[in-house]
PQR file with spaces between the fields and no chain letter, atoms N, CA, C, O and H, PARSE charges and radii, in Angstrom:
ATOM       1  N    UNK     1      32.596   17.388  -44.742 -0.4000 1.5000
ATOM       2  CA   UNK     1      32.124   17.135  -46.077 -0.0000 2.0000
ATOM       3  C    UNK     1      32.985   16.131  -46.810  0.5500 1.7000
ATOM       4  O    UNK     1      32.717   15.831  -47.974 -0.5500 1.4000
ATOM       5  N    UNK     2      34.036   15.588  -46.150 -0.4000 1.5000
ATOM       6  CA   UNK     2      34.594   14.570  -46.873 -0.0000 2.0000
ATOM       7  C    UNK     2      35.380   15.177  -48.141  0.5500 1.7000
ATOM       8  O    UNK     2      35.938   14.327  -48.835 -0.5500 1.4000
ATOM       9  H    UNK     2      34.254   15.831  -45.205  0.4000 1.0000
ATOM      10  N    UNK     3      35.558   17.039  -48.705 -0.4000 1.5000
ATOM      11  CA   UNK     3      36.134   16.942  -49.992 -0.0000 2.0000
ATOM      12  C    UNK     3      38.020   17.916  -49.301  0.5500 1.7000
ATOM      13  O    UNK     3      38.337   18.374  -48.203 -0.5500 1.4000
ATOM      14  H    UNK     3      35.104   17.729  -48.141  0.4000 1.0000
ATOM      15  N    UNK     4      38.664   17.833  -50.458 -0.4000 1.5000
ATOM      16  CA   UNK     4      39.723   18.262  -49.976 -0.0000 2.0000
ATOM      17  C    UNK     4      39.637   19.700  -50.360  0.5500 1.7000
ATOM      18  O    UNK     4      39.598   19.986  -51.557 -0.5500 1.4000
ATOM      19  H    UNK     4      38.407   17.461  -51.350  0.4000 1.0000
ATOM      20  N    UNK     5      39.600   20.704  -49.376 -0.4000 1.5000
ATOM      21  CA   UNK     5      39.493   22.012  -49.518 -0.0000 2.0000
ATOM      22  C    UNK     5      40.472   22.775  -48.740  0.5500 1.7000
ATOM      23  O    UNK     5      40.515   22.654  -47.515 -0.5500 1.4000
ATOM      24  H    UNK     5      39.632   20.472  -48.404  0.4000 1.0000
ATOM      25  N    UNK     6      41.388   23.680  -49.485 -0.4000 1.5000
ATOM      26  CA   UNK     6      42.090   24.528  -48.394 -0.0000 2.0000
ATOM      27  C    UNK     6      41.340   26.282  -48.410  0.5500 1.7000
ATOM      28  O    UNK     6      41.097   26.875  -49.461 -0.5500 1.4000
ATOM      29  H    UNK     6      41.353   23.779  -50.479  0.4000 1.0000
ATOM      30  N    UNK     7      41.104   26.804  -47.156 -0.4000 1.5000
ATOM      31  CA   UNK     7      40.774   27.692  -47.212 -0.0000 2.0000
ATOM      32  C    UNK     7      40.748   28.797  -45.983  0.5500 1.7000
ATOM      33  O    UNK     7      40.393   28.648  -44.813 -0.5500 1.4000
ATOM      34  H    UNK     7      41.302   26.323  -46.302  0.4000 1.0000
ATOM      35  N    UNK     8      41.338   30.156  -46.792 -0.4000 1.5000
ATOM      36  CA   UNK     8      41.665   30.645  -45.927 -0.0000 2.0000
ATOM      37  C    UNK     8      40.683   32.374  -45.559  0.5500 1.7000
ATOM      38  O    UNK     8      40.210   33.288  -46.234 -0.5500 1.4000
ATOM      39  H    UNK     8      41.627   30.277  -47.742  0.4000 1.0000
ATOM      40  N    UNK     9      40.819   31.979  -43.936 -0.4000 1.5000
ATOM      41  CA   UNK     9      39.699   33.506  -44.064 -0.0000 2.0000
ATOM      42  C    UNK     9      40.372   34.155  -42.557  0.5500 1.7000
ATOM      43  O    UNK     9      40.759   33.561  -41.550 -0.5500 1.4000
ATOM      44  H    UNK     9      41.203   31.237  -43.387  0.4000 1.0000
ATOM      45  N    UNK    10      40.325   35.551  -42.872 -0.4000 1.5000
ATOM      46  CA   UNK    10      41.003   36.232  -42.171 -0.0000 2.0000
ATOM      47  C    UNK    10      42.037   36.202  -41.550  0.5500 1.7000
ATOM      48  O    UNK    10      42.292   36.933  -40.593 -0.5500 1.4000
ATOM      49  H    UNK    10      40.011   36.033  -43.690  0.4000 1.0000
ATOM      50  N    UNK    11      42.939   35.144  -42.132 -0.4000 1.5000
ATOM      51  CA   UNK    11      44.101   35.115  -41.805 -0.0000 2.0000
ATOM      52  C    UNK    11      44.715   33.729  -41.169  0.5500 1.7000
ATOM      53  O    UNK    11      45.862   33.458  -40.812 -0.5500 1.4000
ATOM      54  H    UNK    11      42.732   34.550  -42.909  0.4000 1.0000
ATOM      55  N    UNK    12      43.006   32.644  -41.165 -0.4000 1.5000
ATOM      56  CA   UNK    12      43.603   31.392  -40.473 -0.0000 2.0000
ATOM      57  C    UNK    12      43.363   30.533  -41.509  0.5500 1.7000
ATOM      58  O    UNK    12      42.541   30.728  -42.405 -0.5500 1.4000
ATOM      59  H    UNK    12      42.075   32.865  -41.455  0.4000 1.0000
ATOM      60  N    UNK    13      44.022   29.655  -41.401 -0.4000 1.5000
ATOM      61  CA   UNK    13      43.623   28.710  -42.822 -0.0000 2.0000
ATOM      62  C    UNK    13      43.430   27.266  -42.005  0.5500 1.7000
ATOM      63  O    UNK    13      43.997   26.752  -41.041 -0.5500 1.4000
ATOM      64  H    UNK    13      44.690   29.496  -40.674  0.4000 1.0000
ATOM      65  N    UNK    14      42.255   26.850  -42.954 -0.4000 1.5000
ATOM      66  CA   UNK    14      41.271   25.676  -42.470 -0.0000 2.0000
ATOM      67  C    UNK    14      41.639   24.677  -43.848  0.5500 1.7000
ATOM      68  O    UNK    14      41.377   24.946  -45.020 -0.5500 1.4000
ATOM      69  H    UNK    14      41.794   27.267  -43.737  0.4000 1.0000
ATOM      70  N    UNK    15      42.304   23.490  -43.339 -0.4000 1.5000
ATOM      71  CA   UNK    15      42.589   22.227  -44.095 -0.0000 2.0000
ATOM      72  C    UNK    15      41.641   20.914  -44.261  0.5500 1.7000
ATOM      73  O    UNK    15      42.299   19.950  -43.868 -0.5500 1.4000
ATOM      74  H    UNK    15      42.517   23.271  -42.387  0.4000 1.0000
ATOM      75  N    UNK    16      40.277   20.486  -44.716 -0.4000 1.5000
ATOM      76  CA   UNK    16      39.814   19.915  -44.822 -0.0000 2.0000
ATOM      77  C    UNK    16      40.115   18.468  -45.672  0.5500 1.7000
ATOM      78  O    UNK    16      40.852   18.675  -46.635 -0.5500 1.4000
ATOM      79  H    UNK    16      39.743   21.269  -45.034  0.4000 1.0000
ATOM      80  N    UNK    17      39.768   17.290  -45.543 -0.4000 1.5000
ATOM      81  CA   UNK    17      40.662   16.081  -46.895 -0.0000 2.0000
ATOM      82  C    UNK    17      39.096   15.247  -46.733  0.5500 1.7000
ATOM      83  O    UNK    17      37.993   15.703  -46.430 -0.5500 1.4000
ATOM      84  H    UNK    17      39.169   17.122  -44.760  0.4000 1.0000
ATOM      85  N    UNK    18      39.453   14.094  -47.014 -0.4000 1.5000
ATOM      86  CA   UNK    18      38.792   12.954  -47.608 -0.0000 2.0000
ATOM      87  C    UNK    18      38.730   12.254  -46.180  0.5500 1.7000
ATOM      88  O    UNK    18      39.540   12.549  -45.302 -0.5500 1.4000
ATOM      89  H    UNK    18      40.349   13.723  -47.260  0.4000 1.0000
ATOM      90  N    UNK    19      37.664   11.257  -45.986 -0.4000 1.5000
ATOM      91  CA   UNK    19      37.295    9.793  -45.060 -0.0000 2.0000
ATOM      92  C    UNK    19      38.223    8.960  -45.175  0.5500 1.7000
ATOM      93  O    UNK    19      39.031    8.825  -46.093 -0.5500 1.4000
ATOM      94  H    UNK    19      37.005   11.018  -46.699  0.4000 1.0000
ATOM      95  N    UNK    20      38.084    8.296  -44.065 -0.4000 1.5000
ATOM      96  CA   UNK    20      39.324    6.935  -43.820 -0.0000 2.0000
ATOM      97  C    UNK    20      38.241    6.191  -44.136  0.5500 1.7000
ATOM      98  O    UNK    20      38.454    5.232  -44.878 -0.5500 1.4000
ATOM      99  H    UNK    20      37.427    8.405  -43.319  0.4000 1.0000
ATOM     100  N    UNK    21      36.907    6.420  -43.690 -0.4000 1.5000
ATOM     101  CA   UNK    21      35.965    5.298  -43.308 -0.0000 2.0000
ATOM     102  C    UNK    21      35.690    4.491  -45.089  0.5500 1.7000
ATOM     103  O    UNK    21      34.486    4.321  -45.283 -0.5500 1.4000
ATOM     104  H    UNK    21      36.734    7.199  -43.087  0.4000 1.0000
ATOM     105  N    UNK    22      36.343    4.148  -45.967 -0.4000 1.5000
ATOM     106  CA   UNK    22      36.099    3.925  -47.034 -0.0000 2.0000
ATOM     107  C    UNK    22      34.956    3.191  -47.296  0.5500 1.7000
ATOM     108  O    UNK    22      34.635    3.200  -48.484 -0.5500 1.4000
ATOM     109  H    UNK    22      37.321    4.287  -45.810  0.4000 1.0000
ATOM     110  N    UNK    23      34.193    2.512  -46.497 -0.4000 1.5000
ATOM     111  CA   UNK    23      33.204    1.588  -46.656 -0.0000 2.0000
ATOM     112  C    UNK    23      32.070    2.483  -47.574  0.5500 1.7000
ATOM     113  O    UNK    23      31.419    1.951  -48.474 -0.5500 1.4000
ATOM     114  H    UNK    23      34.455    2.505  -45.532  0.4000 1.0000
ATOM     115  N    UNK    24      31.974    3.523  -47.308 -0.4000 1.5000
ATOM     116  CA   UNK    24      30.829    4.182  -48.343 -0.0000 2.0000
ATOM     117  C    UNK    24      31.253    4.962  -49.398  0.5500 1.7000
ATOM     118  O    UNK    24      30.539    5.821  -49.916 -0.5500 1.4000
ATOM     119  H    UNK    24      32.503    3.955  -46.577  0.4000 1.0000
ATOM     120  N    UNK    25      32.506    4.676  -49.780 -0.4000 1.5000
ATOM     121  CA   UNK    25      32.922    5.664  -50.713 -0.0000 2.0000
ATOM     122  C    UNK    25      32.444    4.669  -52.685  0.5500 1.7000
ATOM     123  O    UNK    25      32.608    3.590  -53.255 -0.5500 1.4000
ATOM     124  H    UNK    25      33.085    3.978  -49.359  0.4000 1.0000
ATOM     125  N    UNK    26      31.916    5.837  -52.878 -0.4000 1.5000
ATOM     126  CA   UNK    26      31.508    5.033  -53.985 -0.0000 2.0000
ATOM     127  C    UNK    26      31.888    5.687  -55.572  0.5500 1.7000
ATOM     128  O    UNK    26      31.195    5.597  -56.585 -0.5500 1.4000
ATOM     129  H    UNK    26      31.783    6.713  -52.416  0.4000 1.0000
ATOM     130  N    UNK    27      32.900    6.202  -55.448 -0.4000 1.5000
ATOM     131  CA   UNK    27      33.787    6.882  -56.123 -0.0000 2.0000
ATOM     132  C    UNK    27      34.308    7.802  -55.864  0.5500 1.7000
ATOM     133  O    UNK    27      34.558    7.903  -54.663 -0.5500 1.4000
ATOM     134  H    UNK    27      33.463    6.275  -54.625  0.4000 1.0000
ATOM     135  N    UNK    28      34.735    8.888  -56.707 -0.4000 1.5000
ATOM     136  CA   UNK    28      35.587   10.679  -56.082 -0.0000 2.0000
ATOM     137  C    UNK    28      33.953   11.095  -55.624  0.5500 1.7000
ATOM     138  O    UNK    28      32.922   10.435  -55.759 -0.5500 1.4000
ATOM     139  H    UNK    28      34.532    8.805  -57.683  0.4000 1.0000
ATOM     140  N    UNK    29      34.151   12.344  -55.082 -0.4000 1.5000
ATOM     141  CA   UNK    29      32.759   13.031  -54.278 -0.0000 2.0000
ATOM     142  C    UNK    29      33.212   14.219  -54.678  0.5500 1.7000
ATOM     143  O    UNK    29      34.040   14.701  -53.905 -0.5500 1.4000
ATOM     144  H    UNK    29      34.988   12.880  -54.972  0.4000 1.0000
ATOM     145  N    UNK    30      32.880   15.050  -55.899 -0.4000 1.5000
ATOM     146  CA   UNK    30      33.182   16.579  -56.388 -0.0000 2.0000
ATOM     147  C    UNK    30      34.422   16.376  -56.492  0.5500 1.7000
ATOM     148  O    UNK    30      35.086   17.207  -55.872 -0.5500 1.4000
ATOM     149  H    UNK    30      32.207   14.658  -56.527  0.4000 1.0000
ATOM     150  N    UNK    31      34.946   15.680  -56.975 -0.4000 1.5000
ATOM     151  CA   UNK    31      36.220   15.648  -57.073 -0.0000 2.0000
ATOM     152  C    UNK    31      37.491   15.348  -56.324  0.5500 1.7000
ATOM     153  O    UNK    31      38.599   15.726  -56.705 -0.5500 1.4000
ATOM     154  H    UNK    31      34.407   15.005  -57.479  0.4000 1.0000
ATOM     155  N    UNK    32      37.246   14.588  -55.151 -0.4000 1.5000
ATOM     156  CA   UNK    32      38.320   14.765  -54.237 -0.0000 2.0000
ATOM     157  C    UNK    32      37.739   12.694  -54.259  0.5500 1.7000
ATOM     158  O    UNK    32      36.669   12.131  -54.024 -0.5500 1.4000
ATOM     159  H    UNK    32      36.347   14.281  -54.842  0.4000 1.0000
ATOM     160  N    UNK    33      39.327   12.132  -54.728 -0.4000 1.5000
ATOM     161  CA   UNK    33      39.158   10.607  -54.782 -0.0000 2.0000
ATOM     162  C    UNK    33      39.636   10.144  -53.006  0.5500 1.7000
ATOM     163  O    UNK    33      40.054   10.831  -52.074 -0.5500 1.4000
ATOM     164  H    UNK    33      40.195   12.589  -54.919  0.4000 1.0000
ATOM     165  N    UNK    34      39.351    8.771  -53.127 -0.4000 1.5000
ATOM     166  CA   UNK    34      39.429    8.049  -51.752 -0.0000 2.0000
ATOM     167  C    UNK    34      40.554    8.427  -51.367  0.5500 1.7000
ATOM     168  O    UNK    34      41.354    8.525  -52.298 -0.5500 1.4000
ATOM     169  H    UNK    34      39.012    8.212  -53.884  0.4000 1.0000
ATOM     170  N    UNK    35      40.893    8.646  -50.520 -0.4000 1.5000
ATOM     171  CA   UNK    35      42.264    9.101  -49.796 -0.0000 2.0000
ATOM     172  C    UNK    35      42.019   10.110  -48.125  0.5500 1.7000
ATOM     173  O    UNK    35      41.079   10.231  -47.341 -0.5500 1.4000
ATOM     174  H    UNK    35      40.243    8.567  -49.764  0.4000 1.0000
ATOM     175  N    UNK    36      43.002   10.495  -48.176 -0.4000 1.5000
ATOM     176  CA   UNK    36      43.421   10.683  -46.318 -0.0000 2.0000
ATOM     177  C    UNK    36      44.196   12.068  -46.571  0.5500 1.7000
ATOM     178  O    UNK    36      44.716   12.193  -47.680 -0.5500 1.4000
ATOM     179  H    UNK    36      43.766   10.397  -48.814  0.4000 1.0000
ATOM     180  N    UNK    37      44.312   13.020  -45.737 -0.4000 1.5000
ATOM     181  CA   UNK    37      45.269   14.028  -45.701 -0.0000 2.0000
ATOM     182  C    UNK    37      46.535   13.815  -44.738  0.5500 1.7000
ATOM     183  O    UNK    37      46.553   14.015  -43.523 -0.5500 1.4000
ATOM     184  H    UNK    37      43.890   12.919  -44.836  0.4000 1.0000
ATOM     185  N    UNK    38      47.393   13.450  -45.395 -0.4000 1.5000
ATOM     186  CA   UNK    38      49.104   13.869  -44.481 -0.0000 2.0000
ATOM     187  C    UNK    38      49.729   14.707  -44.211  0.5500 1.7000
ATOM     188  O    UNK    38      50.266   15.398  -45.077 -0.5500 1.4000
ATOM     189  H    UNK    38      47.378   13.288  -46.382  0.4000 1.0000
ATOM     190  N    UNK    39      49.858   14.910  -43.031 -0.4000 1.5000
ATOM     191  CA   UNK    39      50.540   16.485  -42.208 -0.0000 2.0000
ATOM     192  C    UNK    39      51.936   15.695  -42.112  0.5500 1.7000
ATOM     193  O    UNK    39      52.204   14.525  -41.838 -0.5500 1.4000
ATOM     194  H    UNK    39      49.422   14.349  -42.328  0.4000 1.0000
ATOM     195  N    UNK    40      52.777   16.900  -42.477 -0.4000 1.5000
ATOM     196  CA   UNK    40      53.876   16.743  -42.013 -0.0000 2.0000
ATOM     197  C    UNK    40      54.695   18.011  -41.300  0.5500 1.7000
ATOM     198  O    UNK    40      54.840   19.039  -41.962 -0.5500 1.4000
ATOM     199  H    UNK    40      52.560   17.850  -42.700  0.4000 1.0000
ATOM     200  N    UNK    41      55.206   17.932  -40.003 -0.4000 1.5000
ATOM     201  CA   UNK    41      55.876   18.858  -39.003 -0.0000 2.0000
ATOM     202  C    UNK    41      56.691   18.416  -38.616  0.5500 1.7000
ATOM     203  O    UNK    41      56.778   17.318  -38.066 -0.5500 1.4000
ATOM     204  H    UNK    41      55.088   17.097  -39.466  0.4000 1.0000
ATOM     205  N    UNK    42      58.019   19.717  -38.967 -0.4000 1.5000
ATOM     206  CA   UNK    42      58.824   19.905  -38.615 -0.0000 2.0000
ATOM     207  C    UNK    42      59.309   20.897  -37.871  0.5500 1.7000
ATOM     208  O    UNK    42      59.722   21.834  -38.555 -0.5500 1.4000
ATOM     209  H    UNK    42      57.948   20.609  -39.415  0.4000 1.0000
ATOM     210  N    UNK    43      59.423   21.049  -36.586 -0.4000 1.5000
ATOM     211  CA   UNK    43      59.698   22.418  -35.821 -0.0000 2.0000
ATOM     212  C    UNK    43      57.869   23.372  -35.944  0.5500 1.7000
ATOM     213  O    UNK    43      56.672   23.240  -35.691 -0.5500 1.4000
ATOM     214  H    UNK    43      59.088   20.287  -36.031  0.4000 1.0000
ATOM     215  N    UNK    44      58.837   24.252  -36.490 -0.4000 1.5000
ATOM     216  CA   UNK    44      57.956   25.595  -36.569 -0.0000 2.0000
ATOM     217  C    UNK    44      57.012   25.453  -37.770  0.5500 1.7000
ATOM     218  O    UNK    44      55.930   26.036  -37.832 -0.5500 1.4000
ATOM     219  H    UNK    44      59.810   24.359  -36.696  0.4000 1.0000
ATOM     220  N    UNK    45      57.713   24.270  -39.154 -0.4000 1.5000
ATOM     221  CA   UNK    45      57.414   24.414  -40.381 -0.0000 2.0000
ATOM     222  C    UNK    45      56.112   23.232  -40.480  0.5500 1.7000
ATOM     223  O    UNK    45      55.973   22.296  -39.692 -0.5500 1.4000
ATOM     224  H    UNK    45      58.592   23.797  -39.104  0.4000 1.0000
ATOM     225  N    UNK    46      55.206   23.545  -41.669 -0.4000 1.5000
ATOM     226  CA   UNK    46      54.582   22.127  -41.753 -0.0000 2.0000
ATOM     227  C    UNK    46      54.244   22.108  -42.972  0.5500 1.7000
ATOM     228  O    UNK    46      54.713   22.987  -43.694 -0.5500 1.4000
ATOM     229  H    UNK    46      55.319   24.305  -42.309  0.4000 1.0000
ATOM     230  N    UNK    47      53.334   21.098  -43.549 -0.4000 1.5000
ATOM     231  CA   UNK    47      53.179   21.224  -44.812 -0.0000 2.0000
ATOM     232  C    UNK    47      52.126   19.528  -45.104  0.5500 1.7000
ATOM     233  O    UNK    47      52.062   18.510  -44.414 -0.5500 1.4000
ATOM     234  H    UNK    47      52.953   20.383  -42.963  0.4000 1.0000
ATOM     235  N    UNK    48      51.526   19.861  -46.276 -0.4000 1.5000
ATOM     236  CA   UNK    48      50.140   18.855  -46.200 -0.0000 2.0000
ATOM     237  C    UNK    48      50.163   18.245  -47.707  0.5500 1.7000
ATOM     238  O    UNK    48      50.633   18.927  -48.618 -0.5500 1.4000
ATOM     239  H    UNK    48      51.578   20.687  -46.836  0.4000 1.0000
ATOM     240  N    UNK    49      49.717   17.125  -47.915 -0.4000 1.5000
ATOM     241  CA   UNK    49      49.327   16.370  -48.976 -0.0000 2.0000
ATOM     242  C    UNK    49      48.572   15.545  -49.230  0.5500 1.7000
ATOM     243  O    UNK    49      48.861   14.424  -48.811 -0.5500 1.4000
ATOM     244  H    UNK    49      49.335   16.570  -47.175  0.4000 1.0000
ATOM     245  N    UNK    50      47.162   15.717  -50.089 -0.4000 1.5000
ATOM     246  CA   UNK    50      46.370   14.727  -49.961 -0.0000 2.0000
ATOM     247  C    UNK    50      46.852   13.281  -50.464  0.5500 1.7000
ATOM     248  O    UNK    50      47.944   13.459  -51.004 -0.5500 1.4000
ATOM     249  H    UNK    50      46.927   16.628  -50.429  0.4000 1.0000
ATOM     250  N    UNK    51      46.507   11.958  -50.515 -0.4000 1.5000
ATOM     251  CA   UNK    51      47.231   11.001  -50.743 -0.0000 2.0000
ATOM     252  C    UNK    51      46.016    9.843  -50.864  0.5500 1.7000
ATOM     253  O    UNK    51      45.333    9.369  -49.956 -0.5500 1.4000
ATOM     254  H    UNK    51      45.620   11.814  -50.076  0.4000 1.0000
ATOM     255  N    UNK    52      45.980    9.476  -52.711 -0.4000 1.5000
ATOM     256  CA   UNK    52      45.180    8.692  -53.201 -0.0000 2.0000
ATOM     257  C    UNK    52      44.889    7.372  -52.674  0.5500 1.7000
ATOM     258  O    UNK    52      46.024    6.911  -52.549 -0.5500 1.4000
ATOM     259  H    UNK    52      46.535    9.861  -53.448  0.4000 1.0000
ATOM     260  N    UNK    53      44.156    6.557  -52.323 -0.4000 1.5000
ATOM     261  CA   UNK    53      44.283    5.320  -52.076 -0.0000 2.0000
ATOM     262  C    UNK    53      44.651    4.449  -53.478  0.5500 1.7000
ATOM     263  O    UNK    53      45.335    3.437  -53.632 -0.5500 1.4000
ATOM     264  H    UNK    53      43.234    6.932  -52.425  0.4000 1.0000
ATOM     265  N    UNK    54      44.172    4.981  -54.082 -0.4000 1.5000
ATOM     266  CA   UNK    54      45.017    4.083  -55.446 -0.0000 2.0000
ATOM     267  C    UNK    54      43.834    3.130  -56.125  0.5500 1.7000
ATOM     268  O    UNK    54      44.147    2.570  -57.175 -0.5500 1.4000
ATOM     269  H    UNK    54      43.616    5.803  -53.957  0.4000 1.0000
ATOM     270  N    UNK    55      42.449    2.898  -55.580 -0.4000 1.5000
ATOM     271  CA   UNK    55      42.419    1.817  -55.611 -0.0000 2.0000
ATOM     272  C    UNK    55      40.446    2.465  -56.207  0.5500 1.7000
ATOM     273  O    UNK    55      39.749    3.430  -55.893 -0.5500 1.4000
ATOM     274  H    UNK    55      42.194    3.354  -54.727  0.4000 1.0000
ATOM     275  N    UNK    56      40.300    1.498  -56.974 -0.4000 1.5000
ATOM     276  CA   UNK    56      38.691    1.667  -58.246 -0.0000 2.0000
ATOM     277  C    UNK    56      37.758    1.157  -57.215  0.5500 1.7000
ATOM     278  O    UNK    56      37.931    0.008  -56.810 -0.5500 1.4000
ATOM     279  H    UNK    56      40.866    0.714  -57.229  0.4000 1.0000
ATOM     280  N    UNK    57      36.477    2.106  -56.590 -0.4000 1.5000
ATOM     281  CA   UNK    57      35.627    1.975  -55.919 -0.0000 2.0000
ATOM     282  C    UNK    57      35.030    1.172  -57.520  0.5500 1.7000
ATOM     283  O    UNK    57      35.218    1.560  -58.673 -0.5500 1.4000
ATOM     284  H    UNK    57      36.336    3.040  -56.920  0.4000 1.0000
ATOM     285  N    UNK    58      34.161   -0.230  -56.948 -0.4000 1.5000
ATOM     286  CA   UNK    58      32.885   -1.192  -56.983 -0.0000 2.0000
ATOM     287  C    UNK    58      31.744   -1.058  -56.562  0.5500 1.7000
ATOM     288  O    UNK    58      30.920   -1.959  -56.713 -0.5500 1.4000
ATOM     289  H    UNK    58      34.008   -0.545  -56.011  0.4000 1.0000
């Protein structure tokens, strides 16, 4: 679905973000603007951030 959703059910949690494919993005979509999700892992640990492209869909 292209929106950034974290969600968790029975105990596993499902990380959803935004399209790379920007060519059809034609503003935010429910709220979640152009951008990409970044994982970051370390060892055992990890941790996530969605990350704006910055930039005014035309």
């Amino acid at each position: 679905m292209h929106l950034y959703e974290e969600i968790k059910v029975k105990g596993v949690q499902f990380i959803t973000a935004g399209a790379v494919s920007a060519s059809w993005w034609g503003g935010d979509y429910h709220g979640t603007e152009e951008g990409y999700l970044k994982v970051s892992i370390n060892g055992d640990d990890f941790g996530w951030e969605y990350v704006d492209y910055g930039w005014e869909a035309k």
